[in-house]
C-alpha atoms as an extended CHARMM CRD file, in Angstrom:
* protein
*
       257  EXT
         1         1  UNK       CA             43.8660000000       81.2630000000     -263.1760000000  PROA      1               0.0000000000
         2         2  UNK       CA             44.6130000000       83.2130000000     -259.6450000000  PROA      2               0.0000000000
         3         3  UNK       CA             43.8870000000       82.0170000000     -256.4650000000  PROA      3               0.0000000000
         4         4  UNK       CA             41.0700000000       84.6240000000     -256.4470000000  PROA      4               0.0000000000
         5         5  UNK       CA             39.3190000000       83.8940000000     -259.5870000000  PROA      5               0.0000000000
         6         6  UNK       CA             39.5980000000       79.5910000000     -258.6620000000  PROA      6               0.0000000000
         7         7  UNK       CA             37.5440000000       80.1440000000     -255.3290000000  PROA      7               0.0000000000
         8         8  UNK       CA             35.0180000000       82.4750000000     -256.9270000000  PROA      8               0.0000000000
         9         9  UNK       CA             35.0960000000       79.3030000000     -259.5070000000  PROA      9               0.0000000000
        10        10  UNK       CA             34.2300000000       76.7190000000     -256.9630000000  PROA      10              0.0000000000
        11        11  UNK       CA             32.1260000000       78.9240000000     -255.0770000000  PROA      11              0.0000000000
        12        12  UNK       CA             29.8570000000       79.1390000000     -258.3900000000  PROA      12              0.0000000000
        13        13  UNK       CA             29.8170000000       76.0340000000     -258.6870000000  PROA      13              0.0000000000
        14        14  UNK       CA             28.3150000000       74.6780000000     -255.5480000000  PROA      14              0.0000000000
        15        15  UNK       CA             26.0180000000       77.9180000000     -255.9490000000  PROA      15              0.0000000000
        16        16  UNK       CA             24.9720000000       76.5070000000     -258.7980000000  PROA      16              0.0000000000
        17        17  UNK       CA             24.3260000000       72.6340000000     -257.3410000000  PROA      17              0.0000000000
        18        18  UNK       CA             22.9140000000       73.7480000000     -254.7700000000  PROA      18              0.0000000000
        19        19  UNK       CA             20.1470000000       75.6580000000     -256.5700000000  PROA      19              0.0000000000
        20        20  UNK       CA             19.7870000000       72.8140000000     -259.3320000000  PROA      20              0.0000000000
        21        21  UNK       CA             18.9190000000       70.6530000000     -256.6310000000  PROA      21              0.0000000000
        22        22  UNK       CA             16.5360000000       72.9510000000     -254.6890000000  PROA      22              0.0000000000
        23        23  UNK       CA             14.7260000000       73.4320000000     -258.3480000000  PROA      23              0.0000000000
        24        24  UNK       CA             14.6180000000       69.1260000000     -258.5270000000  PROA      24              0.0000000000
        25        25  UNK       CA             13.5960000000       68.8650000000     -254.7950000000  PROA      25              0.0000000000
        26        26  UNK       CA             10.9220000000       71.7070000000     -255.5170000000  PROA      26              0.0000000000
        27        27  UNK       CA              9.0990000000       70.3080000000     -258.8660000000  PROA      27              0.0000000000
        28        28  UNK       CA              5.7990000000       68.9610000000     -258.2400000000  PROA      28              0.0000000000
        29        29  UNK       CA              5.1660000000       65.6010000000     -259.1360000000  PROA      29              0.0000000000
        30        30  UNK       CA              2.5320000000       65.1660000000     -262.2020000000  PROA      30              0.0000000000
        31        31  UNK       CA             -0.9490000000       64.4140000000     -260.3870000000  PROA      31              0.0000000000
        32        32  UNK       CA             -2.9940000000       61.3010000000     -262.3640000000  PROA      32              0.0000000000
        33        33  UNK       CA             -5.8660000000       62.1270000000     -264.4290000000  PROA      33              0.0000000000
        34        34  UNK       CA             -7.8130000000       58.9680000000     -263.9030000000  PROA      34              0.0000000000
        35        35  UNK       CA            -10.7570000000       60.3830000000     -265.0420000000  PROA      35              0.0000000000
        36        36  UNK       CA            -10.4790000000       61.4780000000     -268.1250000000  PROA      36              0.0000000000
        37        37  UNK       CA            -10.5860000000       59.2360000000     -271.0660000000  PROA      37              0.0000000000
        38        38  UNK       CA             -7.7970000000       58.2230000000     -273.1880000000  PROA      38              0.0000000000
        39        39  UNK       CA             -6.4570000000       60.5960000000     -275.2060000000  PROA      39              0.0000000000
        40        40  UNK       CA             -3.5310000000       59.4630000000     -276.9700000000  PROA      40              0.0000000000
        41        41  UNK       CA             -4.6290000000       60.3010000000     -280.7500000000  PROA      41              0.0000000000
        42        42  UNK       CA             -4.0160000000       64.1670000000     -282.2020000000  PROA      42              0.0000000000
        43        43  UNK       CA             -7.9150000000       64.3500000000     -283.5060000000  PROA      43              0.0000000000
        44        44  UNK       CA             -9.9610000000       65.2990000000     -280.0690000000  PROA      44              0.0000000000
        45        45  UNK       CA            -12.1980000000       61.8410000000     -279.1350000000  PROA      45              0.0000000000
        46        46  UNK       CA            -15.8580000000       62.0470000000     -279.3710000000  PROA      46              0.0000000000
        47        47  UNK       CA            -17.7660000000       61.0270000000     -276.3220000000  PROA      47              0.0000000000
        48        48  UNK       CA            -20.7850000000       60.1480000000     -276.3540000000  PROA      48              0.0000000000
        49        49  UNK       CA            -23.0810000000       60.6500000000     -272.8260000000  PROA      49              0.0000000000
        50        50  UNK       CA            -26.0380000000       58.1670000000     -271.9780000000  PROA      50              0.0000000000
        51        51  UNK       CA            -27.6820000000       59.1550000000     -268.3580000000  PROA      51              0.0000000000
        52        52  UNK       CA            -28.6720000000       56.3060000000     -265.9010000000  PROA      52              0.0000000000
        53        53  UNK       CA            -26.8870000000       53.6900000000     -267.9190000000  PROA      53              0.0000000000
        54        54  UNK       CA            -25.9660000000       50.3440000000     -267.0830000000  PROA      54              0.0000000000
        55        55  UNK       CA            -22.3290000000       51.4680000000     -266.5790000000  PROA      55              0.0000000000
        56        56  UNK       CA            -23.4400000000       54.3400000000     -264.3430000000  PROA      56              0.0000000000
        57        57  UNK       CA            -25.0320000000       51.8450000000     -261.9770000000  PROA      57              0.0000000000
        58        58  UNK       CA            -22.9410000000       49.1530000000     -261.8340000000  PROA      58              0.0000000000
        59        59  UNK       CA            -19.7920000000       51.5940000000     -261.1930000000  PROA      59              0.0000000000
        60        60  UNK       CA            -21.3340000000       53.3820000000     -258.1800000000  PROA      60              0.0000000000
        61        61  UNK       CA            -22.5490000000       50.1550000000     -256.4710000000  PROA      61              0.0000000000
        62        62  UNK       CA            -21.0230000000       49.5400000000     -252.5030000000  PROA      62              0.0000000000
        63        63  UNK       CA            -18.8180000000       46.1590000000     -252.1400000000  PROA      63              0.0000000000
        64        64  UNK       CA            -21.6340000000       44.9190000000     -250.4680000000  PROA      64              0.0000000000
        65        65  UNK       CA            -24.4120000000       45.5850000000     -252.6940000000  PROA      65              0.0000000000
        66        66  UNK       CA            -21.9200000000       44.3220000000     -256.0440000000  PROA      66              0.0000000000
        67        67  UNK       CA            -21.5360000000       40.9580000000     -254.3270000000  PROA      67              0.0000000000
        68        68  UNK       CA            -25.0370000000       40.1910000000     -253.6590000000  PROA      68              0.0000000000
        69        69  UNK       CA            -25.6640000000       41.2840000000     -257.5420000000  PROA      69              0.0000000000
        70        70  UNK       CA            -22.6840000000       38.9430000000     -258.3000000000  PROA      70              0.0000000000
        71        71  UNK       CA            -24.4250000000       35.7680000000     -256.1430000000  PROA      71              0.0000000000
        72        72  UNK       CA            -28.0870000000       36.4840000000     -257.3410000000  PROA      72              0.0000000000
        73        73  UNK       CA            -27.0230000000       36.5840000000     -260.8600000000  PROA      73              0.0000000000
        74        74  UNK       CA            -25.8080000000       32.9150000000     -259.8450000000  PROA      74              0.0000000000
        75        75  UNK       CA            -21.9550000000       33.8970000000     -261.0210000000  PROA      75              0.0000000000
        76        76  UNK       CA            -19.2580000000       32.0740000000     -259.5790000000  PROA      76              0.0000000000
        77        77  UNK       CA            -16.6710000000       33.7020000000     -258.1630000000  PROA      77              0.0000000000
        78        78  UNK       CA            -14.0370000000       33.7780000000     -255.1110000000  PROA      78              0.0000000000
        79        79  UNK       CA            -13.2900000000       37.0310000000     -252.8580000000  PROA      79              0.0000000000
        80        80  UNK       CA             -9.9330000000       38.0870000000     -253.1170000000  PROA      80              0.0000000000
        81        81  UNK       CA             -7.6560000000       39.1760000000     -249.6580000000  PROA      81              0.0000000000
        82        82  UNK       CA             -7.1830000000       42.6310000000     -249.8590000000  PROA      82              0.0000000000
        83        83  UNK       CA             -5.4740000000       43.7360000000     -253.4060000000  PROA      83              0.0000000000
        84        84  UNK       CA             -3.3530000000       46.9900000000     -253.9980000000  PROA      84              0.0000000000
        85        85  UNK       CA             -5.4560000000       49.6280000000     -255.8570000000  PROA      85              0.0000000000
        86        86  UNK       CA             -9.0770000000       47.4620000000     -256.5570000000  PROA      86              0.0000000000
        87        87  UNK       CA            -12.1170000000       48.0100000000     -254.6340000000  PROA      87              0.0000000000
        88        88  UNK       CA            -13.7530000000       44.7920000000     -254.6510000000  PROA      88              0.0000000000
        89        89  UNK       CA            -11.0580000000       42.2380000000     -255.6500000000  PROA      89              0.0000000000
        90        90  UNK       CA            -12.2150000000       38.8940000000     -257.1240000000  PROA      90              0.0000000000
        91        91  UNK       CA            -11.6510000000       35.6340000000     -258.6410000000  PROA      91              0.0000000000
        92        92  UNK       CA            -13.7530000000       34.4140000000     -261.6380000000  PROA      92              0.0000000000
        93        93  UNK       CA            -14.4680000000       30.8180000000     -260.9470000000  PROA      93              0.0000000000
        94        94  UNK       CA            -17.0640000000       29.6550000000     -263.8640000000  PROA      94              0.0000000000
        95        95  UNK       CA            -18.7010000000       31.4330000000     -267.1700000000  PROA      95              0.0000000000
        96        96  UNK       CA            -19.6290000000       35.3030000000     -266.7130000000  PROA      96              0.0000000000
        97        97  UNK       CA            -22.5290000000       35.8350000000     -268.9430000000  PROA      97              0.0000000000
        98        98  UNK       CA            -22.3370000000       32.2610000000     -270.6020000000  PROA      98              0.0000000000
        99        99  UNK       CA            -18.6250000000       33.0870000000     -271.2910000000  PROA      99              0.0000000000
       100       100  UNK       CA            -15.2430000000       32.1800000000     -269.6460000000  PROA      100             0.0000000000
       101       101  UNK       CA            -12.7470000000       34.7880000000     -269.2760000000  PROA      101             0.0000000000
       102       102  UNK       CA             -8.9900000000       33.3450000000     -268.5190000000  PROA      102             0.0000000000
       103       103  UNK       CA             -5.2730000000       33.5800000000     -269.1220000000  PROA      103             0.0000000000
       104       104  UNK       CA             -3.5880000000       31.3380000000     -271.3710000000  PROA      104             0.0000000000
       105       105  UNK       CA             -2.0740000000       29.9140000000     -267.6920000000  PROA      105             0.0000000000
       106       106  UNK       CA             -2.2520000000       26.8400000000     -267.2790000000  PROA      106             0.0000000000
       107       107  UNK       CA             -5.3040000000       26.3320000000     -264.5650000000  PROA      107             0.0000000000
       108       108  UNK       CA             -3.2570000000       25.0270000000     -262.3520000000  PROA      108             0.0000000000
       109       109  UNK       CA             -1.4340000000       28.2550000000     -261.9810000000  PROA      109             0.0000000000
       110       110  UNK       CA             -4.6810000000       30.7200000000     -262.9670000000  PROA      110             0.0000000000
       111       111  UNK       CA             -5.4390000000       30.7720000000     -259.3770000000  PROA      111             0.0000000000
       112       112  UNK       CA             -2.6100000000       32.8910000000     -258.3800000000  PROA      112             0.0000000000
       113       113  UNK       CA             -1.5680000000       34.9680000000     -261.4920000000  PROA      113             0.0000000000
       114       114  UNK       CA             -2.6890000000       38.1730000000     -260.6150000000  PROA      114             0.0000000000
       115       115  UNK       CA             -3.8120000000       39.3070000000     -263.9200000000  PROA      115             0.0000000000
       116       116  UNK       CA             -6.7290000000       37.3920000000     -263.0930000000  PROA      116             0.0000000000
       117       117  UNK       CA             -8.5380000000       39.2830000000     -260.5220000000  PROA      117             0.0000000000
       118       118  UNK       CA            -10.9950000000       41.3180000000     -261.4170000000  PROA      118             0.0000000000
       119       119  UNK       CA            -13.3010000000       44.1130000000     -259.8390000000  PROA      119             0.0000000000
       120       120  UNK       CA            -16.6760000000       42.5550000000     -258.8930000000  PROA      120             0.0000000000
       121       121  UNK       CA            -18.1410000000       45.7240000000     -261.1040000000  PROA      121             0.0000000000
       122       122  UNK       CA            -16.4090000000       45.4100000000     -264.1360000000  PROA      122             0.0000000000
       123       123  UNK       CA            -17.6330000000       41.3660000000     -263.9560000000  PROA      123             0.0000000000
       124       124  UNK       CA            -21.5380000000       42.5720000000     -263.5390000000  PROA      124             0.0000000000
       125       125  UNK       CA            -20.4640000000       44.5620000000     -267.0120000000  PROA      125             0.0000000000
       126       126  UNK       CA            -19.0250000000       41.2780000000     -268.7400000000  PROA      126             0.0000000000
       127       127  UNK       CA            -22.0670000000       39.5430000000     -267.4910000000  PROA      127             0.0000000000
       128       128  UNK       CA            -24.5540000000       41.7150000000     -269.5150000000  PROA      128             0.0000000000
       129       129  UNK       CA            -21.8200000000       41.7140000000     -272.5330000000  PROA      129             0.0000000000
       130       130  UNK       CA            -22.6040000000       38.0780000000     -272.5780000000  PROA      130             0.0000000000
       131       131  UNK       CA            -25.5480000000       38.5640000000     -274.3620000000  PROA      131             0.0000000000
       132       132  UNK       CA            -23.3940000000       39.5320000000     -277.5170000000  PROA      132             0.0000000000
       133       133  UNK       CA            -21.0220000000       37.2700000000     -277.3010000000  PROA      133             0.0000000000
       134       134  UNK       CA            -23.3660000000       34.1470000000     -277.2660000000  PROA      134             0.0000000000
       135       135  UNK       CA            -25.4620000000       35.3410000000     -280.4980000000  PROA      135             0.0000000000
       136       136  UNK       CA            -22.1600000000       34.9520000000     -282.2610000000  PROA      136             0.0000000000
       137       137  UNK       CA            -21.7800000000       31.3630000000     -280.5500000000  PROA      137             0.0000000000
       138       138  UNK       CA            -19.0810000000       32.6020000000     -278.5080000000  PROA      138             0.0000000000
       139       139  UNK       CA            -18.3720000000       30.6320000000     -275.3370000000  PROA      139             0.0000000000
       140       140  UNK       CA            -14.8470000000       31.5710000000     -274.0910000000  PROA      140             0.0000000000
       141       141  UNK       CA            -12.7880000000       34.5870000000     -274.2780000000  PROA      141             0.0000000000
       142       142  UNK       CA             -8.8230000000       34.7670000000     -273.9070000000  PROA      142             0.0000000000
       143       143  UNK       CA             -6.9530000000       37.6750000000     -272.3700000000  PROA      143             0.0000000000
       144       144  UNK       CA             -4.1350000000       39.2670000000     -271.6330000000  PROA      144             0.0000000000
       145       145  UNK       CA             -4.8210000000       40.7270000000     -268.2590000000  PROA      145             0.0000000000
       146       146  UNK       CA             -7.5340000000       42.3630000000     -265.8620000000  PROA      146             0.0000000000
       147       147  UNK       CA             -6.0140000000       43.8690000000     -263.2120000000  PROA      147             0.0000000000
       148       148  UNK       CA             -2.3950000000       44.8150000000     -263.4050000000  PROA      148             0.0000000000
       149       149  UNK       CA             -0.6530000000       45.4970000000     -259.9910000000  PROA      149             0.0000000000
       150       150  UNK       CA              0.5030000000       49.3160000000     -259.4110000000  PROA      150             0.0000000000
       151       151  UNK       CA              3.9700000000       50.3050000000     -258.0880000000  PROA      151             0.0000000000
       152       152  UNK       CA              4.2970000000       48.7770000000     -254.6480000000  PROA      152             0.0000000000
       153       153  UNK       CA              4.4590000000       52.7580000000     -253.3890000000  PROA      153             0.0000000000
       154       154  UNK       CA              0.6450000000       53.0720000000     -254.1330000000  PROA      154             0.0000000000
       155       155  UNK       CA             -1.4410000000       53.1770000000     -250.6640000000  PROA      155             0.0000000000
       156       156  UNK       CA             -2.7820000000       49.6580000000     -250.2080000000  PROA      156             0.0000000000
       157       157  UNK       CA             -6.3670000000       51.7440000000     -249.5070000000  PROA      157             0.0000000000
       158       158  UNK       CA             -6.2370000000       54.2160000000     -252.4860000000  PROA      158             0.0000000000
       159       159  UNK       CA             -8.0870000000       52.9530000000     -255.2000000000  PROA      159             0.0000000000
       160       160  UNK       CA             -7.2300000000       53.0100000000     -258.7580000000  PROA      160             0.0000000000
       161       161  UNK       CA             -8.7540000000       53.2850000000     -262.5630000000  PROA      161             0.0000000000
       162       162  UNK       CA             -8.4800000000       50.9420000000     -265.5180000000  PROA      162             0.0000000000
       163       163  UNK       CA             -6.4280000000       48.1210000000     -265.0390000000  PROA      163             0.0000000000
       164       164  UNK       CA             -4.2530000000       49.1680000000     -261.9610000000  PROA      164             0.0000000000
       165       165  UNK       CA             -8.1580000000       49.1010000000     -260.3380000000  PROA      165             0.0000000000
       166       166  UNK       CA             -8.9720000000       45.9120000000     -262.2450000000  PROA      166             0.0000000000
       167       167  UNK       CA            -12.1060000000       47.9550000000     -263.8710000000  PROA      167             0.0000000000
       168       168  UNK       CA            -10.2870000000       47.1040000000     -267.2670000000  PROA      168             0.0000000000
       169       169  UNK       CA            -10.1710000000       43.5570000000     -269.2770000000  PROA      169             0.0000000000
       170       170  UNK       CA             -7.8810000000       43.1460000000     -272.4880000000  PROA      170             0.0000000000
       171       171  UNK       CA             -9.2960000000       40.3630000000     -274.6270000000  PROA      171             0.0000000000
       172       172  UNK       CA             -7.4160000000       39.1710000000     -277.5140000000  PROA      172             0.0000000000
       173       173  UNK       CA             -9.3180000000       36.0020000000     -278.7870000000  PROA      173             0.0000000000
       174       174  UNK       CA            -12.5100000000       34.8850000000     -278.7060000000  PROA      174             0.0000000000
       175       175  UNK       CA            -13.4360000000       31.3190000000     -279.0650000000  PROA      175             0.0000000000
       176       176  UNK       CA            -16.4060000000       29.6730000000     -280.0860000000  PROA      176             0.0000000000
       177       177  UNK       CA            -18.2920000000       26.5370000000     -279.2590000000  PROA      177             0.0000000000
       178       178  UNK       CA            -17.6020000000       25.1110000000     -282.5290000000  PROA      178             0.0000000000
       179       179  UNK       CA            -13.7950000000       25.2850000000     -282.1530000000  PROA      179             0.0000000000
       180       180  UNK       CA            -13.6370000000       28.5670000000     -284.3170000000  PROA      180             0.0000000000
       181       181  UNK       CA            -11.2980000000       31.5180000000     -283.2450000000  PROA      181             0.0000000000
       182       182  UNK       CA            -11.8050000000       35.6130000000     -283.5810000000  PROA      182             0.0000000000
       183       183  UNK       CA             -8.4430000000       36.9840000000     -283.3810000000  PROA      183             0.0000000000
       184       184  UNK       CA             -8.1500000000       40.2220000000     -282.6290000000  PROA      184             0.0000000000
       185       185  UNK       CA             -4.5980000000       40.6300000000     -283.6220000000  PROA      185             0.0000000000
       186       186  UNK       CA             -4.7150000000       38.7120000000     -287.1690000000  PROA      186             0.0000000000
       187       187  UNK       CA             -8.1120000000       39.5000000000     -288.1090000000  PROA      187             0.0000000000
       188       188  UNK       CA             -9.6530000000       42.6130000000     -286.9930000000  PROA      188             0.0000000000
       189       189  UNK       CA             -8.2540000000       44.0420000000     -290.1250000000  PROA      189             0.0000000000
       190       190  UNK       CA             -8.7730000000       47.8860000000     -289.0030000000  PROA      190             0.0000000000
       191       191  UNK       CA             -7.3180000000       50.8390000000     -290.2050000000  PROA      191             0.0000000000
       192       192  UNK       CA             -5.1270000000       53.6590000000     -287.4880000000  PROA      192             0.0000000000
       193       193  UNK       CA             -7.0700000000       56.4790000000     -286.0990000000  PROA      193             0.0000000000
       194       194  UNK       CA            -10.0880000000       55.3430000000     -288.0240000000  PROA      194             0.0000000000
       195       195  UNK       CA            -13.7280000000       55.5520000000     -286.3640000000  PROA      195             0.0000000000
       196       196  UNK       CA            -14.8220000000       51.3560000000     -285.8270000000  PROA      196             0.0000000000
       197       197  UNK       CA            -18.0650000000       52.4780000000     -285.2500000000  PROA      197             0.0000000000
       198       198  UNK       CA            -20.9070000000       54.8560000000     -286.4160000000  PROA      198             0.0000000000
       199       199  UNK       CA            -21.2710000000       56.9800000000     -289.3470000000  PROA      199             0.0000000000
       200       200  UNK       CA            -17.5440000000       58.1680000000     -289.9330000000  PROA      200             0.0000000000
       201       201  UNK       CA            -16.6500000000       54.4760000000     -289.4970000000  PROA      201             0.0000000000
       202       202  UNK       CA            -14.2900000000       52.8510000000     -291.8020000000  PROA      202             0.0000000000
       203       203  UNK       CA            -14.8210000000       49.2530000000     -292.9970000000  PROA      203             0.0000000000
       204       204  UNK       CA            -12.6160000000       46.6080000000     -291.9220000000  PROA      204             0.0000000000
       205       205  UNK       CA            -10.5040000000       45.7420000000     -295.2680000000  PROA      205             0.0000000000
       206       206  UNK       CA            -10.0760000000       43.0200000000     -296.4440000000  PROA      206             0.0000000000
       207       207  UNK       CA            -14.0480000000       42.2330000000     -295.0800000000  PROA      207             0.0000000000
       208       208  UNK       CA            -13.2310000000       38.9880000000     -294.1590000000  PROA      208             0.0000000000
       209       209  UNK       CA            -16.7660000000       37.6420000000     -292.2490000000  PROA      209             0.0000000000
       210       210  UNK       CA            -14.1660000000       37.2850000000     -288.9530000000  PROA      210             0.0000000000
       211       211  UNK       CA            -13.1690000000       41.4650000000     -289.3040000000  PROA      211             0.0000000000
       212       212  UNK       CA            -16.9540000000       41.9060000000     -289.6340000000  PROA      212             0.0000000000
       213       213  UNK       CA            -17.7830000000       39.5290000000     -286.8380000000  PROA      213             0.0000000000
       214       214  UNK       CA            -15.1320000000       41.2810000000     -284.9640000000  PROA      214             0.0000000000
       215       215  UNK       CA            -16.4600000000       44.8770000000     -285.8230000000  PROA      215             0.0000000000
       216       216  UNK       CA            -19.6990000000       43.5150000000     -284.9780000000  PROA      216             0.0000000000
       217       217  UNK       CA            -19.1150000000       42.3510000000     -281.3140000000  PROA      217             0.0000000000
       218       218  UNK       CA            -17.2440000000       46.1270000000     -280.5570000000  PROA      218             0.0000000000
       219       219  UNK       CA            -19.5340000000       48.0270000000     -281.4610000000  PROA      219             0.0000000000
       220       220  UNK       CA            -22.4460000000       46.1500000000     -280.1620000000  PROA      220             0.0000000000
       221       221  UNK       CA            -20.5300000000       46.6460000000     -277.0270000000  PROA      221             0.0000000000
       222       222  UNK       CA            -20.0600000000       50.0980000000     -277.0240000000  PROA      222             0.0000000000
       223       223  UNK       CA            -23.6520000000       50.5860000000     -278.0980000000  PROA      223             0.0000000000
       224       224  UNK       CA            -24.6660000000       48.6150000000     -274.8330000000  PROA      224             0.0000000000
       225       225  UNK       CA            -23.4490000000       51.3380000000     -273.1300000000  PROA      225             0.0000000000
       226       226  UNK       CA            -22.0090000000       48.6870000000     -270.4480000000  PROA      226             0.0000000000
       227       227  UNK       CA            -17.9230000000       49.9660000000     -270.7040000000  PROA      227             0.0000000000
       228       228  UNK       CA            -17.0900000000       53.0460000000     -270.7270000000  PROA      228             0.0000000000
       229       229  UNK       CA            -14.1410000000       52.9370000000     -273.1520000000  PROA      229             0.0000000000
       230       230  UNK       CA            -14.0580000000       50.3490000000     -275.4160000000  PROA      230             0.0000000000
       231       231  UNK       CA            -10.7790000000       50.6700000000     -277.5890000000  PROA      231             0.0000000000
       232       232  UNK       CA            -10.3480000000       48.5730000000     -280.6740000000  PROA      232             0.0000000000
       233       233  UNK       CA             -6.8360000000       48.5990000000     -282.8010000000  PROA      233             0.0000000000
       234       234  UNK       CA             -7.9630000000       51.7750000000     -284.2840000000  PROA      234             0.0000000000
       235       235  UNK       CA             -6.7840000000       53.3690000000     -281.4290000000  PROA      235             0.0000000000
       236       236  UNK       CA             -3.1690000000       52.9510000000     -281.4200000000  PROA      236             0.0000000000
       237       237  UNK       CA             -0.4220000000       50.7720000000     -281.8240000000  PROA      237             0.0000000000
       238       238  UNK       CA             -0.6330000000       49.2600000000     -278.2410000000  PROA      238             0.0000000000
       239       239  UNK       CA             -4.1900000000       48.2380000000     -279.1140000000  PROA      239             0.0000000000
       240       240  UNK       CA             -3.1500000000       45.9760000000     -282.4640000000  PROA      240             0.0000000000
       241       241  UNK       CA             -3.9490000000       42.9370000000     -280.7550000000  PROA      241             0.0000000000
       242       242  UNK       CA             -6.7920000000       42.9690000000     -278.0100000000  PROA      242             0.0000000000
       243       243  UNK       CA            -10.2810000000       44.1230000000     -277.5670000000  PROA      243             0.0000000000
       244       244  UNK       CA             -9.9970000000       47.2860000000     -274.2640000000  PROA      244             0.0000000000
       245       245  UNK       CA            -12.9370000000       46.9300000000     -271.8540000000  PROA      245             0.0000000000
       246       246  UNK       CA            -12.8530000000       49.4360000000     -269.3990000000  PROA      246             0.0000000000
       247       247  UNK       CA            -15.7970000000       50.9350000000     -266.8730000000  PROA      247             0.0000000000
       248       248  UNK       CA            -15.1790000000       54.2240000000     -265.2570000000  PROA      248             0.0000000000
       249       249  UNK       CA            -16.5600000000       55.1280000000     -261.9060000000  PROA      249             0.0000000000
       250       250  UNK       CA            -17.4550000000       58.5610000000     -261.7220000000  PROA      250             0.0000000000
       251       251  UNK       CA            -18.0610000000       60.1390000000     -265.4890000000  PROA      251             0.0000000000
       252       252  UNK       CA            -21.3800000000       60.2410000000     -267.2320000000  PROA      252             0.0000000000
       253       253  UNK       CA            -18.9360000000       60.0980000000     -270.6970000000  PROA      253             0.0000000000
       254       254  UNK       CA            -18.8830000000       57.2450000000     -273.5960000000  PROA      254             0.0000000000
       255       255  UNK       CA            -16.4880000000       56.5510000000     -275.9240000000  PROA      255             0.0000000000
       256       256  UNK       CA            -15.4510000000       54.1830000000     -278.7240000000  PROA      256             0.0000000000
       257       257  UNK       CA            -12.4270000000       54.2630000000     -280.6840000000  PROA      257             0.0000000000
């Protein structure tokens, strides 16, 4: 190579680092879409749309006016300091509904895991779900998480969706007074990218009475129109093992799957 062709080769080069990095520097960073529901199957999700329902009101209630539902309704509960992404951070202290909603941590340590904080309007939505759960003689539910802390670069005052907002719950087992389990995981007994509920719905298979039970309580739950989104393991992979509560401030949209 000549002298003259190896600085034209450099010179290209840099030219060409210098506008990979301008292209990098320049791409816009992908905005959240919050909400909109989920959407990770192929087949488009049917929503369903129920006007001035419970979920409507309880998501566009003020702090203030969510406690004072919260104390009347006789719920005990702690306030939470103020939490990264959740409007109205708080601490479940007794039943919701009739029903106690905790961590497999030991309670000596539930009072600090984080995954137990919820939004005080996603608790008004578990109190009202209570009325299902105790016709099946349910008196404690076991999950995963509530509220599940975003990157420490989201704006302590911006609020967030789902579970970064604590405004979803994951429950995987539900326990009875009797001493009698519902696993979600081993015995939901679903089938992938089948409806749970309504007329397309698949039954569970094997029918065992838990997968009925099970189907029973989710769709009860979506009929209540109390969550917005309540995913079952129908929905995907990620969802083999837990019940997905979810309310959604801001959409007049229903959806279970």
């Amino acid at each position: 190579m000549t002298p003259a062709a190896a600085v034209l080769a450099v010179l290209g080069f840099a030219l060409l680092g210098v506008t990979s990095h301008t292209a990098l520097a320049a791409k816009p960073k992908p905005k959240p879409h919050h909400g909109k529901p989920h959407a990770r199957l192929k087949k488009p999700l049917k929503l369903g749309h129920a006007p001035g329902s419970r979920a409507e009101r309880y998501a566009a209630l003020s702090p203030s006016a969510c406690l004072a539902e919260l104390s009347a309704r006789g719920i005990a509960f702690t306030r939470e300091p103020p939490t990264r992404g959740v409007e109205i951070p708080v601490r479940l202290t007794g039943a919701v509904g009739g029903v106690r909603y905790r961590t497999d941590f030991p309670d000596k340590q539930r009072g600090k895991v984080p995954w137990e904080i919820f939004d005080c309007r996603l608790v008004l939505s578990l109190d009202d779900f209570g009325a299902t759960l105790k016709a099946h003689s349910i008196v404690e539910a076991r999950i995963f998480s509530c509220w599940r802390p975003p990157s420490a670069s989201w704006p302590l005052t911006q609020r967030a969706r789902r579970h970064e907002g604590a405004l979803a719950v994951d429950v995987r087992e539900f326990r009875k007074e009797n001493g009698e389990t519902l696993s979600i995981l081993d015995h939901f007994n679903g089938r992938l990218g089948s409806a749970p509920c309504g007329a397309e719905a698949v039954p569970p298979s094997p029918a065992t009475g838990e997968a009925k039970e099970l189907r029973e309580i989710a769709c009860a739950a979506a009929e209540s129109h109390v969550f917005n989104s309540v995913l079952t393991p129908n929905y995907d992979l990620p969802h083999k093992n837990h019940f997905h509560l979810e309310l959604t401030p801001d959409v007049d949209w229903f959806m279970v799957r």
